[in-house]
MITOR-586477 format. One record per residue: y, z, x of N, C-alpha, C in turn; residue in three letters. Coordinates in steps of 0.1 Angstrom, whole numbers, padded with zeros to 4 digits, always signed. Layout:
% MITOR-586477
YZXYZXYZXAla ...
//
This chain:
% MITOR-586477
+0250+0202+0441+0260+0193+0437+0273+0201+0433Unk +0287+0193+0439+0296+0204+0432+0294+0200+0416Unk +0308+0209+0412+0309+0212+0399+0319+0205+0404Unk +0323+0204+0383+0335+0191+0378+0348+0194+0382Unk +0356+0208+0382+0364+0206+0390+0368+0205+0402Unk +0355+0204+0414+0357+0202+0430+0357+0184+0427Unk +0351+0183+0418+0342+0164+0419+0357+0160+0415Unk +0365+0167+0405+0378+0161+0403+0388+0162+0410Unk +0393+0175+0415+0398+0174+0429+0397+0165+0440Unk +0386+0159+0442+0379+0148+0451+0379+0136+0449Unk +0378+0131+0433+0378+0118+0429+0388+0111+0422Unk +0394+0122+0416+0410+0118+0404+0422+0118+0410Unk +0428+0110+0406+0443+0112+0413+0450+0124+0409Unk +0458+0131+0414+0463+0143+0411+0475+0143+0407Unk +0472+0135+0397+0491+0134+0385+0493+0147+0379Unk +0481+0154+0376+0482+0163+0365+0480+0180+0370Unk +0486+0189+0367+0486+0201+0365+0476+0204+0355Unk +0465+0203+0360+0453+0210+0351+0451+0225+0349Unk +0446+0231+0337+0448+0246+0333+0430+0245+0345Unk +0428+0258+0348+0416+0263+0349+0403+0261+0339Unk +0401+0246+0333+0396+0254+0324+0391+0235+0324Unk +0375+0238+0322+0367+0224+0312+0361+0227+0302Unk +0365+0213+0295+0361+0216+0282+0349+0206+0282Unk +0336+0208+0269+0327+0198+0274+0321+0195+0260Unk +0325+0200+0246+0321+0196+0238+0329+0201+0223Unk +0322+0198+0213+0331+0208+0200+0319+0210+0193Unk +0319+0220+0190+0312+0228+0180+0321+0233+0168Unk +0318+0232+0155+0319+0239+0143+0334+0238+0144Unk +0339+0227+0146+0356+0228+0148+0359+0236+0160Unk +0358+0238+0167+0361+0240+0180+0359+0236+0193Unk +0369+0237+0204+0366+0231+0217+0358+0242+0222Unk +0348+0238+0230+0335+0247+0242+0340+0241+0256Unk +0339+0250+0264+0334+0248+0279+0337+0259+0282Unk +0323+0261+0295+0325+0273+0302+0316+0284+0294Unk +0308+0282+0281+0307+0293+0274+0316+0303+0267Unk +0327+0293+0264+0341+0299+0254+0339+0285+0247Unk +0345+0293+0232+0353+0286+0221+0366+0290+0221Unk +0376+0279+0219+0386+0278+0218+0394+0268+0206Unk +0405+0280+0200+0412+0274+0185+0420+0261+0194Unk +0426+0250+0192+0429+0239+0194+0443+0236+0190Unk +0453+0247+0193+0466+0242+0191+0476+0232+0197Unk +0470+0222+0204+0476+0212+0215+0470+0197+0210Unk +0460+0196+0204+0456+0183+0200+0453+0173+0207Unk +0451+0171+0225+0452+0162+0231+0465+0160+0230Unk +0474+0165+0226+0491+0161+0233+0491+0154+0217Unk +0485+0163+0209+0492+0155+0198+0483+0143+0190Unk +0471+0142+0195+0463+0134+0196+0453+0130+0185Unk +0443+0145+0185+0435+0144+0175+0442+0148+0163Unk +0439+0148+0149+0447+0140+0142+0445+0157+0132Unk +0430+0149+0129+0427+0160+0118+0414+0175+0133Unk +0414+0170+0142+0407+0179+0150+0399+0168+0160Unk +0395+0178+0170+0383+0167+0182+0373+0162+0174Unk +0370+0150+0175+0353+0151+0167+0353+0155+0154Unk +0367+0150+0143+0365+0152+0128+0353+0143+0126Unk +0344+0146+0115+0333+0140+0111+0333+0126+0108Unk +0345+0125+0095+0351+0114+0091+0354+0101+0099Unk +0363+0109+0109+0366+0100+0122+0352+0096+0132Unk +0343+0105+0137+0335+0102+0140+0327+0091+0134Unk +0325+0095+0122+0312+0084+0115+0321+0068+0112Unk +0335+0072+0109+0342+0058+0113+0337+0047+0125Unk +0345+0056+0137+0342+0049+0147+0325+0046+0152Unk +0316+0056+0149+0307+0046+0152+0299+0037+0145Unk +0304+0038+0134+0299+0027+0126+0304+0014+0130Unk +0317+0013+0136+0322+0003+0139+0319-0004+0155Unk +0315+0008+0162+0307+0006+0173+0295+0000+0172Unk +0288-0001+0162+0276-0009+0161+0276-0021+0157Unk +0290-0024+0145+0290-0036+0140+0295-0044+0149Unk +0311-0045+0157+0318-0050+0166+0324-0044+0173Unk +0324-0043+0185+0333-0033+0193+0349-0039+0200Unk +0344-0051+0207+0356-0058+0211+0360-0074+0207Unk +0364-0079+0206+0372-0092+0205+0385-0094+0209Unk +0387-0105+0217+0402-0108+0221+0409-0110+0207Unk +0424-0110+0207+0430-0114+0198+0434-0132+0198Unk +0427-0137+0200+0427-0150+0193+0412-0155+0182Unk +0412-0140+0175+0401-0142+0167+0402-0131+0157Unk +0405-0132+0144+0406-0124+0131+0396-0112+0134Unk +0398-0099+0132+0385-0088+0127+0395-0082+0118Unk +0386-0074+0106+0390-0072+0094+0391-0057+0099Unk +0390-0047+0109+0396-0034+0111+0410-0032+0116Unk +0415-0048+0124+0431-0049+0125+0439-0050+0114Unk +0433-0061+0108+0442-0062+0095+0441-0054+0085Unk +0433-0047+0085+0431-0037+0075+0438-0025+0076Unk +0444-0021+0091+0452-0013+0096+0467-0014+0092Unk +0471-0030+0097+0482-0034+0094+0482-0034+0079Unk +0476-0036+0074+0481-0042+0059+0484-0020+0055Unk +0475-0014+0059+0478-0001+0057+0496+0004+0060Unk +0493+0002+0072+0508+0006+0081+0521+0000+0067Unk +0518-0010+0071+0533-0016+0060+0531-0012+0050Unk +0523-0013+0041+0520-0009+0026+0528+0005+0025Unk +0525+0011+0030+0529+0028+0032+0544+0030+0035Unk +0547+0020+0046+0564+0018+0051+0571+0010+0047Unk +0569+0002+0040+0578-0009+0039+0584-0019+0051Unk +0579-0020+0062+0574-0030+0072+0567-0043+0070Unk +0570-0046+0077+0565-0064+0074+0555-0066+0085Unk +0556-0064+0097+0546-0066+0106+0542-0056+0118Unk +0532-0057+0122+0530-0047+0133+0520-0054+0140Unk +0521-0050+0154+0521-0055+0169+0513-0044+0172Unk +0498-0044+0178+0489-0033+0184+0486-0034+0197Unk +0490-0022+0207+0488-0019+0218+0477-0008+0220Unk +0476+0000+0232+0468+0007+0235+0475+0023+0236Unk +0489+0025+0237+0496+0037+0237+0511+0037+0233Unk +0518+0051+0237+0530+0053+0230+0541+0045+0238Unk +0537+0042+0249+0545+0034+0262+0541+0024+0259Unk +0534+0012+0259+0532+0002+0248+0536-0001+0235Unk +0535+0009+0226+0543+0007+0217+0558+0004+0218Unk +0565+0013+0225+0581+0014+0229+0582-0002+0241Unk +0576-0003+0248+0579-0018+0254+0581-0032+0241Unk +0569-0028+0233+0572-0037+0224+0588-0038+0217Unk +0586-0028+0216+0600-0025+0205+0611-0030+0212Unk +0615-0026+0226+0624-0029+0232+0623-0047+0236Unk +0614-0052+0240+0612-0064+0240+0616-0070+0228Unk +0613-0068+0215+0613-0073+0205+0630-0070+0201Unk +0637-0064+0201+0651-0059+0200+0659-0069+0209Unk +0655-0072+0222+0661-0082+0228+0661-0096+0231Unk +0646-0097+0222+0646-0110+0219+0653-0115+0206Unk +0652-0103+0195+0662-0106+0188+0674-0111+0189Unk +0678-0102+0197+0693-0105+0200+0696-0119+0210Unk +0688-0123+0216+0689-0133+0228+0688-0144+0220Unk +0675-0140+0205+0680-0156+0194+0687-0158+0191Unk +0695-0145+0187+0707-0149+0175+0720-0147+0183Unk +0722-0143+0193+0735-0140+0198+0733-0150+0215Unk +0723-0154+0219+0723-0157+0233+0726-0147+0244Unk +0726-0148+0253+0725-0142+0268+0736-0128+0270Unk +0731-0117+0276+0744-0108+0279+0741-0095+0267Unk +0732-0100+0257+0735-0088+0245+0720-0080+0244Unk +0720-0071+0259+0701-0067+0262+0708-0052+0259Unk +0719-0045+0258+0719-0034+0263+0711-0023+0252Unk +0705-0012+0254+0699-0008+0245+0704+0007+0251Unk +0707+0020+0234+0716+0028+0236+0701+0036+0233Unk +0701+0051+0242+0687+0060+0244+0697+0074+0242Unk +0688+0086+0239+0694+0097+0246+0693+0104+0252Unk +0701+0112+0257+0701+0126+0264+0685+0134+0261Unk +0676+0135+0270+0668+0142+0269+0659+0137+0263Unk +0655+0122+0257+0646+0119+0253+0634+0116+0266Unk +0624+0109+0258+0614+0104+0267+0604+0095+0259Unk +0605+0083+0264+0598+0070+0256+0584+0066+0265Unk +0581+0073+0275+0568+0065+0283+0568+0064+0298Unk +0557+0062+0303+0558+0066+0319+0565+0047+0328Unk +0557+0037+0318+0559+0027+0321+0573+0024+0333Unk +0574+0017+0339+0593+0017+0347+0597+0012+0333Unk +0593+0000+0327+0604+0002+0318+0608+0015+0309Unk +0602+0018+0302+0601+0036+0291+0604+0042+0297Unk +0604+0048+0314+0612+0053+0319+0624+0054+0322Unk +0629+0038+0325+0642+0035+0325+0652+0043+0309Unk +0642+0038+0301+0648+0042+0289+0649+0059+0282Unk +0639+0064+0292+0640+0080+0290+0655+0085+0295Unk +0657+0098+0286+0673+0099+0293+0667+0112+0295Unk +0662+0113+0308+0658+0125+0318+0659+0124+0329Unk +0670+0127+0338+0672+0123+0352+0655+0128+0362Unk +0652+0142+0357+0637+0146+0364+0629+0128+0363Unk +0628+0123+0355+0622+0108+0356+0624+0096+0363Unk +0637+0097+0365+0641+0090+0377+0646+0089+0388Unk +0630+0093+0396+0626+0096+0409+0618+0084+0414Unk +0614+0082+0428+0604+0076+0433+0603+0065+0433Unk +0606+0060+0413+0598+0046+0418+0611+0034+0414Unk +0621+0037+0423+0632+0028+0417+0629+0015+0425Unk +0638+0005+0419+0649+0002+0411+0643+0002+0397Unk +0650+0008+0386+0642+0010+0374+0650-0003+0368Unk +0645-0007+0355+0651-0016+0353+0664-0013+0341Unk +0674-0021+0342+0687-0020+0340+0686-0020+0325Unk +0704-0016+0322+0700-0027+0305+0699-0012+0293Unk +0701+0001+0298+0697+0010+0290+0708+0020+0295Unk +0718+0031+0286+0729+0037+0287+0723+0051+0277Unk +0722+0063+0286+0721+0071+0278+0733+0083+0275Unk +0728+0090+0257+0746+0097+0253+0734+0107+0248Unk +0742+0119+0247+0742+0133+0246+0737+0132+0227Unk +0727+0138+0222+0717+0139+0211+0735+0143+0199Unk +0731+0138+0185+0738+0146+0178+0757+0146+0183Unk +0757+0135+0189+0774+0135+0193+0775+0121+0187Unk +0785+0122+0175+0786+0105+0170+0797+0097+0180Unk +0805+0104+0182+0816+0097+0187+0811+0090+0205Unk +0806+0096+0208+0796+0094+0219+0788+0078+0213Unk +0784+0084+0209+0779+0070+0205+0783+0060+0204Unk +0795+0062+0195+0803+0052+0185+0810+0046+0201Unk +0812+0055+0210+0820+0046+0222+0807+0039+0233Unk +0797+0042+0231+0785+0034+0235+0786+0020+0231Unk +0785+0021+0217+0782+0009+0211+0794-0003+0212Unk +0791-0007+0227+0797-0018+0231+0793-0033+0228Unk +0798-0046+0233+0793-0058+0225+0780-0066+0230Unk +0777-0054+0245+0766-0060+0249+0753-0051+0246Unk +0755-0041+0237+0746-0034+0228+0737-0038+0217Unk +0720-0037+0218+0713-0046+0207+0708-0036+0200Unk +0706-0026+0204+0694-0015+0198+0703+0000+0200Unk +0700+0006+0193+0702+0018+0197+0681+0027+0193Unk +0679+0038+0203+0664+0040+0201+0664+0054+0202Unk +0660+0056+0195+0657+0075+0194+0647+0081+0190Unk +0642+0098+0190+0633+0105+0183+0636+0110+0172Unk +0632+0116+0162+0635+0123+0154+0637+0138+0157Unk +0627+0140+0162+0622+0150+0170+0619+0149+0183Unk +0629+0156+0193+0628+0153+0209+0614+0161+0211Unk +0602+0151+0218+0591+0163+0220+0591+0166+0233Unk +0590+0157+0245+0589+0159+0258+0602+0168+0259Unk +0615+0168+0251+0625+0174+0256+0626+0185+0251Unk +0619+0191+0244+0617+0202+0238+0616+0206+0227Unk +0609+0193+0220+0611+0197+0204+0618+0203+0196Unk +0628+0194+0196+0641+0200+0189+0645+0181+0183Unk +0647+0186+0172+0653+0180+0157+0663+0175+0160Unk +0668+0160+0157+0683+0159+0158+0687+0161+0140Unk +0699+0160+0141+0707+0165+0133+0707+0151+0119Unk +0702+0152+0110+0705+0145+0096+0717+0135+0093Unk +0727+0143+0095+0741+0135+0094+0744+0124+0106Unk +0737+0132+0113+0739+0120+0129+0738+0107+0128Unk +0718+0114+0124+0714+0097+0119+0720+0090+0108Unk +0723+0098+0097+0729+0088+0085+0746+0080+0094Unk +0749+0088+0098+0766+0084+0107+0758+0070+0117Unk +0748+0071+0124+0742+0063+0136+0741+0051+0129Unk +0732+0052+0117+0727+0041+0108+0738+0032+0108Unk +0750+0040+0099+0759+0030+0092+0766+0024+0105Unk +0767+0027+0117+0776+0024+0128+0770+0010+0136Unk +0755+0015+0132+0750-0001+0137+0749-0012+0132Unk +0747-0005+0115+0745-0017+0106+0760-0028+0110Unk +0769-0022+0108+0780-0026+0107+0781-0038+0121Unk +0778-0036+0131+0771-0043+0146+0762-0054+0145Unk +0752-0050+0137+0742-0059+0138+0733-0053+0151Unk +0732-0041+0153+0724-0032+0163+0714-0028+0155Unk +0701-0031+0160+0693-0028+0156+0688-0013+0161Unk +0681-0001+0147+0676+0011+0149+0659+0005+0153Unk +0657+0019+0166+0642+0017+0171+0640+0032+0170Unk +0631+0036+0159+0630+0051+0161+0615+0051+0167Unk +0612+0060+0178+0603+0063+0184+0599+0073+0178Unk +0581+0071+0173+0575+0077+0164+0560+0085+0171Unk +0561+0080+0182+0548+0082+0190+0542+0098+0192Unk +0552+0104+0192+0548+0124+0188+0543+0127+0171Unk +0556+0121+0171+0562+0126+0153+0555+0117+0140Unk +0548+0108+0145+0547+0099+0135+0528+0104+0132Unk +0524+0099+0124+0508+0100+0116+0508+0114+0107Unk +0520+0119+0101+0512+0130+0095+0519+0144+0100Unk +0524+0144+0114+0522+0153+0127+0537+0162+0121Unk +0548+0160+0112+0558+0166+0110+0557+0167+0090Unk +0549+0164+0089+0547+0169+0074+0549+0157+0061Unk +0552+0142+0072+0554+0132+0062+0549+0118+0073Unk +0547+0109+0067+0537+0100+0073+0546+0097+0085Unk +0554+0089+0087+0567+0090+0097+0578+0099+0096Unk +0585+0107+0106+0594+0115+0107+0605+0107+0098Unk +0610+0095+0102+0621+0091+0099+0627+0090+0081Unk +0617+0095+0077+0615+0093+0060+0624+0105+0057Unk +0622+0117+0066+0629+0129+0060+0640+0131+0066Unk +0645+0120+0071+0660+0122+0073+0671+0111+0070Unk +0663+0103+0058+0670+0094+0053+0676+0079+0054Unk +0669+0078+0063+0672+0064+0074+0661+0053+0074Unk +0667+0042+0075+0655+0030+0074+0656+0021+0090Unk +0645+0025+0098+0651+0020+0109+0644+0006+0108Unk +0645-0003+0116+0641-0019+0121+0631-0020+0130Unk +0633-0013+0136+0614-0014+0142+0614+0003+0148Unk +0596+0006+0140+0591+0017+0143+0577+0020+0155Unk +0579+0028+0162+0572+0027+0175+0560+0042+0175Unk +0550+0038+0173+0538+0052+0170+0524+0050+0182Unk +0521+0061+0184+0507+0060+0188+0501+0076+0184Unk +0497+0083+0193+0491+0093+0201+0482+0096+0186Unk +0491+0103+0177+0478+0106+0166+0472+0094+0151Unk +0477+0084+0155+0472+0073+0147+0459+0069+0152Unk +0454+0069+0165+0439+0069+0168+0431+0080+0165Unk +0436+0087+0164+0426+0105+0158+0418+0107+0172Unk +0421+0101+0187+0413+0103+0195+0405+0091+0207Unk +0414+0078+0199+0413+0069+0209+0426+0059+0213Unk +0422+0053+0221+0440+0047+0225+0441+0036+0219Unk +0454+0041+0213+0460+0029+0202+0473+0029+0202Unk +0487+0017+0201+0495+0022+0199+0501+0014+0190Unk +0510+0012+0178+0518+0004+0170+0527-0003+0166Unk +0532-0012+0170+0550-0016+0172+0553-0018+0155Unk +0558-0015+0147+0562-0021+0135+0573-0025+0131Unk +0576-0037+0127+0587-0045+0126+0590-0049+0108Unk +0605-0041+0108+0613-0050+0098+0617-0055+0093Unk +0619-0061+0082+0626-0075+0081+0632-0081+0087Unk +0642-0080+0090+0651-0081+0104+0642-0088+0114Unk +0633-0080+0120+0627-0086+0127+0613-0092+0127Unk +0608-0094+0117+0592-0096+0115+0591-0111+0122Unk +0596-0123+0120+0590-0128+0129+0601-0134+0144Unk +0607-0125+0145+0608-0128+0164+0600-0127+0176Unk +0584-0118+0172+0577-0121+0179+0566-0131+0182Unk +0565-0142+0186+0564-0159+0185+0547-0155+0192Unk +0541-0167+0192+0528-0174+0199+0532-0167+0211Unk +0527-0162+0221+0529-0159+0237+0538-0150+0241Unk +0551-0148+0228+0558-0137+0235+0554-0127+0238Unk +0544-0122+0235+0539-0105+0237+0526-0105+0238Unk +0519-0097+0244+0505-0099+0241+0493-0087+0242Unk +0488-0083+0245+0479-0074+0249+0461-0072+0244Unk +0453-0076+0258+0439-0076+0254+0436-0067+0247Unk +0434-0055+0249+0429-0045+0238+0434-0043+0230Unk +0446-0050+0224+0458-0043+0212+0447-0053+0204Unk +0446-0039+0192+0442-0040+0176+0425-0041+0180Unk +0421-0033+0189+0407-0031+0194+0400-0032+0177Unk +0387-0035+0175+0381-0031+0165+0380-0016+0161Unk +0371-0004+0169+0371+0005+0167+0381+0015+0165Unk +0395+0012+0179+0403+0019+0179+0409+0017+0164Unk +0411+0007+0159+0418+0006+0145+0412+0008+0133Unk +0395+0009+0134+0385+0014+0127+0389+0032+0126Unk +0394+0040+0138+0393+0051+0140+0409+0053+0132Unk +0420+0042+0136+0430+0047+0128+0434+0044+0110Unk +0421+0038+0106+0423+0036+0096+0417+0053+0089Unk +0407+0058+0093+0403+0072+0091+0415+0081+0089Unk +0421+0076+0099+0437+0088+0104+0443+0084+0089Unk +0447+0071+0090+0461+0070+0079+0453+0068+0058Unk +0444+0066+0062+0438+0065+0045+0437+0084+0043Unk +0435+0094+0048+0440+0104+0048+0450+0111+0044Unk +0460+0106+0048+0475+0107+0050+0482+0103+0033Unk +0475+0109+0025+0482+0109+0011+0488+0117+0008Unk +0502+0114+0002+0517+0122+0000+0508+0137-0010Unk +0499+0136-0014+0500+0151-0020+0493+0158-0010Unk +0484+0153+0008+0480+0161+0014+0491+0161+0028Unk +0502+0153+0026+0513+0154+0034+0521+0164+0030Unk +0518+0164+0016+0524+0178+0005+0520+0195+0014Unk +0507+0192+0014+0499+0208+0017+0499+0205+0032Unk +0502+0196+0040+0506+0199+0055+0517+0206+0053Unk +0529+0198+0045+0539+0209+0051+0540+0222+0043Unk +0531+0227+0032+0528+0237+0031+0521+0248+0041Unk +0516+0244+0044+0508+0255+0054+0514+0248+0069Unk +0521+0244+0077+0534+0244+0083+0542+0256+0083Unk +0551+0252+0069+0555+0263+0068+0551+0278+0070Unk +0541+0282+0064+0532+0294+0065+0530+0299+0080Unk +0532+0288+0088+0528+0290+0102+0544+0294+0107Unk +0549+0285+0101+0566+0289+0106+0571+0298+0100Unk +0569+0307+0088+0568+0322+0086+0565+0331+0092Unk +0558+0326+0101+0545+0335+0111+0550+0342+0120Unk +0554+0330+0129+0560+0325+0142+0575+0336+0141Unk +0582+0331+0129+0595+0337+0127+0594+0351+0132Unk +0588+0358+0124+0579+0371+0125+0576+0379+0136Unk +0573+0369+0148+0567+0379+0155+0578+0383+0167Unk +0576+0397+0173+0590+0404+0177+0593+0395+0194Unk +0582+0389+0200+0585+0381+0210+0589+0366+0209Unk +0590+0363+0199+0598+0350+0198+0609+0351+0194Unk +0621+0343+0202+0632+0342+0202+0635+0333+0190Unk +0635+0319+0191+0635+0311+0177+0626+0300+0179Unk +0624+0293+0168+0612+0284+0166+0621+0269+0160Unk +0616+0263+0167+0622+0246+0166+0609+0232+0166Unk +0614+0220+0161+0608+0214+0155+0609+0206+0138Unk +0598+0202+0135+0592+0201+0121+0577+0200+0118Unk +0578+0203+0107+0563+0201+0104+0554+0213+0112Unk +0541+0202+0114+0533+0207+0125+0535+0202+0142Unk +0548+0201+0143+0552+0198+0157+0563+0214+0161Unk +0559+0219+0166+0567+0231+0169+0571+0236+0182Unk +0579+0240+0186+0586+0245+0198+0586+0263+0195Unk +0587+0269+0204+0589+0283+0204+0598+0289+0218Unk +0607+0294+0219+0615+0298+0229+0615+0319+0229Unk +0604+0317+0239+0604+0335+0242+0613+0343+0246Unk +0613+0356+0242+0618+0365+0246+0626+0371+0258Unk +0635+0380+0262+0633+0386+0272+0628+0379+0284Unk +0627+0370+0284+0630+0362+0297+0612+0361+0302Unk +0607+0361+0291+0589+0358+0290+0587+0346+0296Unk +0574+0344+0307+0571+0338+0310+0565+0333+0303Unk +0569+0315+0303+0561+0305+0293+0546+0305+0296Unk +0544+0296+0313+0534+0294+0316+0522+0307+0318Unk +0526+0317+0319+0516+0333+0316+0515+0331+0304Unk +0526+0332+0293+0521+0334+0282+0510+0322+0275Unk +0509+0310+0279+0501+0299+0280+0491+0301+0282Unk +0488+0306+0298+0477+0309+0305+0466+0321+0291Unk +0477+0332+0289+0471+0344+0283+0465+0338+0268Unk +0472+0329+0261+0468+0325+0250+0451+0319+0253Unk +0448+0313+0261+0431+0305+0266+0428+0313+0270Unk +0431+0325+0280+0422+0333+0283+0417+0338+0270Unk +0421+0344+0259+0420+0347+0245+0415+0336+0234Unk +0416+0322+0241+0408+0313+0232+0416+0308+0222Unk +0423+0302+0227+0440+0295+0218+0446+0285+0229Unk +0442+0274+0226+0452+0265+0236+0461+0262+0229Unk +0474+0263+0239+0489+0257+0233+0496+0249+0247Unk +0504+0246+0245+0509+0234+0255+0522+0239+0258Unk +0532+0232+0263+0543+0238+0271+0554+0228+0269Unk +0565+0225+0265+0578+0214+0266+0588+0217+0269Unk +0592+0217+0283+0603+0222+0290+0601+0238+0292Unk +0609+0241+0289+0603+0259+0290+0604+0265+0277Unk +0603+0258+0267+0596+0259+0256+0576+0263+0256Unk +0576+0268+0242+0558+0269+0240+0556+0259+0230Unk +0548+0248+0232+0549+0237+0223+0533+0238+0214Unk +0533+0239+0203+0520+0238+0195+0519+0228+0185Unk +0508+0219+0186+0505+0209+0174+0492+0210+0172Unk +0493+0218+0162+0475+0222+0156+0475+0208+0153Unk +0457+0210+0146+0451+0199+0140+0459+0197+0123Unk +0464+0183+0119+0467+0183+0105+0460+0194+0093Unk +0448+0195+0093+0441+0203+0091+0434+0221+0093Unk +0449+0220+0096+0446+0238+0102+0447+0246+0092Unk +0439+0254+0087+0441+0260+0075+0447+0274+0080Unk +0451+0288+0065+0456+0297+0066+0448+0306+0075Unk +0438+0307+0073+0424+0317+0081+0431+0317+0097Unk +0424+0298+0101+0430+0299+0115+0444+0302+0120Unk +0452+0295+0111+0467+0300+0113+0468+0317+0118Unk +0462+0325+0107+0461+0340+0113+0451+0342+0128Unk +0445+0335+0133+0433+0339+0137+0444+0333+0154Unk +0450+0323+0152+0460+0319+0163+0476+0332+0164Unk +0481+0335+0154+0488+0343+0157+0481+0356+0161Unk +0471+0363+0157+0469+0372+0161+0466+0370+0179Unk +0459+0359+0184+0456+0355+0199+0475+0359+0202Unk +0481+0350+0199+0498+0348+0202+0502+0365+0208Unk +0496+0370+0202+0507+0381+0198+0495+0393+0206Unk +0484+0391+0206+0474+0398+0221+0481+0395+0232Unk +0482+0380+0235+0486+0371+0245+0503+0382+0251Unk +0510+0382+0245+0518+0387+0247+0521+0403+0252Unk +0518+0410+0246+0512+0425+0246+0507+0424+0261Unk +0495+0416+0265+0492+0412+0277+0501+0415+0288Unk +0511+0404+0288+0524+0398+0297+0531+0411+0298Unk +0535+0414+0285+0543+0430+0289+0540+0440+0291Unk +0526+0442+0293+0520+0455+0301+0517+0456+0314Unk 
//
């Protein structure tokens, strides 16, 4: 019989740049395959929450696997609402809308932005303002709305209705925000573009420019959001109250979920039929994100960005990193001397450290739960890994 990577080469579509490497289980906090353990600095893209297979999360979800697994939504289950009533309680949100990912979530949001505006203003006022270098989802629409020309290839005509301006430029903006403008939508932290922070003042300048409009803020939370930057949503540490919040990847700890959350402003513009989705607010999947977010208490959001930091002392430190970008536990790293990213990638797994890649950046999102031990036990791989490259 072949093995799983000829059977995948043969049966999978080939979207993906796969490393050499299967993984096939976790042991003792760690990923296995192949007869290697490997430290887990990538998280499924951000994914697993507190790690693969935390216990907690485990015994969640299958507990809830036994009691109920699926239901359409024209029928109450107490792991949706229990989620939502979570979500807002914690944000100050009024409602939220459950999909299956972070491109789901962001359709929502944008849907819900322009219906807003098509109540209250009528026809003509869809346009929705993105940036330079973000990335909201593979969908055509989330695409459309990505401001990454690499993304718009292939599969045009993408759909219209979205203007993108250069990150951290207000005036740029301020000449965007024309009268056929409803939304303006951003990251906190650009991940796909390379994990890099916009600027504090931006957003406080962005805020007041829309209020003033009647443009609604849509901050895309789908990297940055559960925990993953040192506070339950990014948007909290930079001062700003947006109108609808858009999350997924680490709010399931490991299964597909995604969460539109809506404002006052907009809590109920989404009507009977406007929107809909069979698996949004799955039992389990929301059983598994209730594990994620009842976790997520401000004195252990406290010791994330403690030991963050510690990592970002680390990183500072070592003589082949150029500078380190991000927040929290979402981090970017830009090498050396004209260091190969993808070698140095490669060299970290061969040594038993997976880390990920964003743009030509080295991208790492440990588990919420990475303690100091492992923190050393990853820089020391980093810093083999390297030595490697330049010999």
């Amino acid at each position: 019989m072949k093995n799983i990577k000829e059977l995948d080469k043969q049966y999978v579509a080939g979207t993906y740049g796969r490393f050499d490497i299967q993984l096939d289980c976790v042991q003792d906090g760690k990923i296995c395959g192949e007869g290697k353990e490997y430290i887990d600095f990538g998280t499924g893209i951000g994914v697993t929450a507190f790690g693969a297979c935390d216990s907690e999360w485990v015994e969640a979800v299958t507990e809830q696997a036994k009691t109920l697994s699926h239901t359409s939504n024209l029928y109450y289950t107490s792991p949706c609402v229990s989620l939502a009533q979570m979500l807002c309680e914690r944000t100050g949100m009024k409602k939220v809308f459950f999909g299956n990912s972070g491109a789901e979530a962001n359709e929502c949001a944008i849907k819900c932005a322009r219906k807003y505006s098509f109540d209250k203003y009528g026809e003509g006022r869809k346009t929705i303002i993105t940036l330079q270098n973000s990335f909201h989802g593979r969908t055509l629409l989330t695409l459309s709305a990505t401001g990454q020309d690499v993304f718009h290839q292939y599969f045009g005509p993408f759909v219209d209705g979205f203007k993108h301006v250069p990150a951290n430029d207000i005036d740029a903006l301020r000449e965007a925000l024309t009268d056929d403008v409803c939304a303006f939508m951003f990251e906190c932290v650009q991940g796909e573009g390379g994990v890099i922070a916009l600027e504090k003042e931006y957003l406080t300048q962005a805020e007041k420019l829309c209020r003033e409009k009647d443009i609604l803020l849509i901050c895309d939370e789908v990297q940055t959001g559960n925990g993953r930057t040192g506070s339950l949503y990014s948007y909290s540490q930079f001062g700003i109250t947006p109108d609808i919040v858009s999350t997924a990847k680490g709010l399931g700890g490991g299964l597909p979920i995604g969460a539109c959350l809506l404002g006052e402003t907009v809590e109920n513009t989404l009507t009977p039929s406007s929107h809909g989705s069979t698996f949004g607010g799955n039992p389990i999947c929301c059983a598994g994100a209730v594990s994620i977010i009842s976790r997520l208490t401000d004195s252990y959001l406290e010791d994330i960005c403690n030991r963050a930091k510690y990592l970002w002392d680390k990183l500072a430190c070592l003589d082949f990193v150029e500078c380190v970008s991000g927040l929290g536990f979402m981090i970017g790293l830009v090498l050396k001397d004209g260091m190969d990213t993808k070698a140095f990638i490669n060299a970290c797994a061969e040594r038993g450290l997976l880390v990920l890649s964003a743009k030509t950046k080295v991208r790492l999102l440990p588990p919420l739960n990475t303690g100091v031990e492992t923190i050393d036990k990853a820089i020391a791989i980093m810093t083999e890994a390297a030595k490697a490259i330049k010999s």
